[in-house]
C-alpha positions in Angstrom: -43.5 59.2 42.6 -44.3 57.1 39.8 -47.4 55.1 39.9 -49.3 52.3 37.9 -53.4 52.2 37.2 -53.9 48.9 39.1 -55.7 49.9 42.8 -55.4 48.0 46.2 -56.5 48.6 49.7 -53.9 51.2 51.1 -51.2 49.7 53.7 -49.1 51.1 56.3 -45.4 51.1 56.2 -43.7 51.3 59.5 -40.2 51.6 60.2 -37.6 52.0 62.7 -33.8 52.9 62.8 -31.8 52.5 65.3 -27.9 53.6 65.3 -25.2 53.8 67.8 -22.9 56.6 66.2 -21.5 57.4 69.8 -25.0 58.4 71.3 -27.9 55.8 71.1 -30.3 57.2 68.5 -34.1 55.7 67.6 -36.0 56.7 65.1 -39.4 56.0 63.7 -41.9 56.6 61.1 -44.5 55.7 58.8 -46.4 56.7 55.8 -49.0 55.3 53.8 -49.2 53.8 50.6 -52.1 53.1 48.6 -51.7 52.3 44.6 -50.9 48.5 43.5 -46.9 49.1 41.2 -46.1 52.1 44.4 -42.2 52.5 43.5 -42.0 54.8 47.4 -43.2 56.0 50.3 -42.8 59.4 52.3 -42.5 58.8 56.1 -43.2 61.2 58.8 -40.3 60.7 60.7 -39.7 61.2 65.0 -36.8 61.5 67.0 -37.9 58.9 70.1 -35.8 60.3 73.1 -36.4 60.0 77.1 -38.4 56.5 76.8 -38.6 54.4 79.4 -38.7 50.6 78.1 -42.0 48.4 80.1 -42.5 51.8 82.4 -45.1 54.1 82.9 -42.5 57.2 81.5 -43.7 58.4 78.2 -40.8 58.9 75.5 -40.2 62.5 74.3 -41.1 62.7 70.1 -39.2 65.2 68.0 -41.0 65.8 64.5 -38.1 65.4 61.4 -38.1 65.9 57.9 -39.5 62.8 56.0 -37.4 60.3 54.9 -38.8 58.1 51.6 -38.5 54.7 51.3 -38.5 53.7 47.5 -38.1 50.0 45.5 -35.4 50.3 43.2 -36.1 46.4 42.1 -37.5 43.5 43.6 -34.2 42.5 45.7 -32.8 46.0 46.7 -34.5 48.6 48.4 -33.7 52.4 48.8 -33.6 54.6 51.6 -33.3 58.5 51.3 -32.8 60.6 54.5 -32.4 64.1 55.8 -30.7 64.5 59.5 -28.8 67.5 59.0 -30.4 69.1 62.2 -29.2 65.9 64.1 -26.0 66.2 63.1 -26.0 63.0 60.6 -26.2 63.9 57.3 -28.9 63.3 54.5 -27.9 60.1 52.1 -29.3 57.3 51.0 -28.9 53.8 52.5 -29.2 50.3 50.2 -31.0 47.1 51.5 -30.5 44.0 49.7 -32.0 41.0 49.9 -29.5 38.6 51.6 -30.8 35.4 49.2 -33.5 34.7 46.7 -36.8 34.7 48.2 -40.0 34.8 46.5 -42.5 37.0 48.0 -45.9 36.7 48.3 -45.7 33.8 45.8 -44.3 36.4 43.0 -41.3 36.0 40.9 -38.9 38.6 40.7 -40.6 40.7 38.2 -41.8 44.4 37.0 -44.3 45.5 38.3 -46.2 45.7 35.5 -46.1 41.5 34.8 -47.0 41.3 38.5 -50.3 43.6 37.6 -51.1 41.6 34.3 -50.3 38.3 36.7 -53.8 39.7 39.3 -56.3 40.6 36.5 -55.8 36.7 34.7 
């Protein structure tokens, strides 16, 4: 995973899918990221099963391969999955930004401009 030389405080990516391909599927993960110009992140990924929403019933967790989460640019995002063993597949699915939306004050821009942009 490429990486640039400018540092941050790490973060916490979270995500969760959720798919109705016949059978109501949820899954969740996260990973942790901790380099300033990150292009991706690994998640540890969990089949959530047996759940019982507001209740007292703890949900059954099934440990998956990781799935990675990666910026292709500043308005489309990849991500890259394995769920063979569910019966699913592996691929990769495309998010794009439905409209232009600055973020965090930033232009759309490499990452490297943004890094030159926080040590002025």
């Amino acid at each position: 995973m490429p990486r640039s030389t400018g540092m941050c405080e790490s973060g916490q990516v979270i995500a969760a899918w959720r798919s109705n391909n016949g059978n109501m599927l949820w899954l969740t993960g996260s990973g942790i990221f901790g380099v300033m110009g990150d292009v991706g992140v690994f998640l540890e990924m969990e089949l959530v099963t047996n759940g019982e929403f507001l209740g007292s019933k703890r949900a059954d967790r099934r440990h998956l391969p990781e799935a990675y989460l990666f910026v292709e640019n500043c308005n489309r995002l990849g991500f890259r999955y394995n769920l063979e063993e569910l019966g699913l597949g592996q691929g990769n699915i495309y998010l794009k930004r439905l409209y232009s939306l600055e973020t965090a004050g930033y232009t759309c821009r490499d990452a490297q401009s943004r890094l030159d942009t926080l040590s002025d």
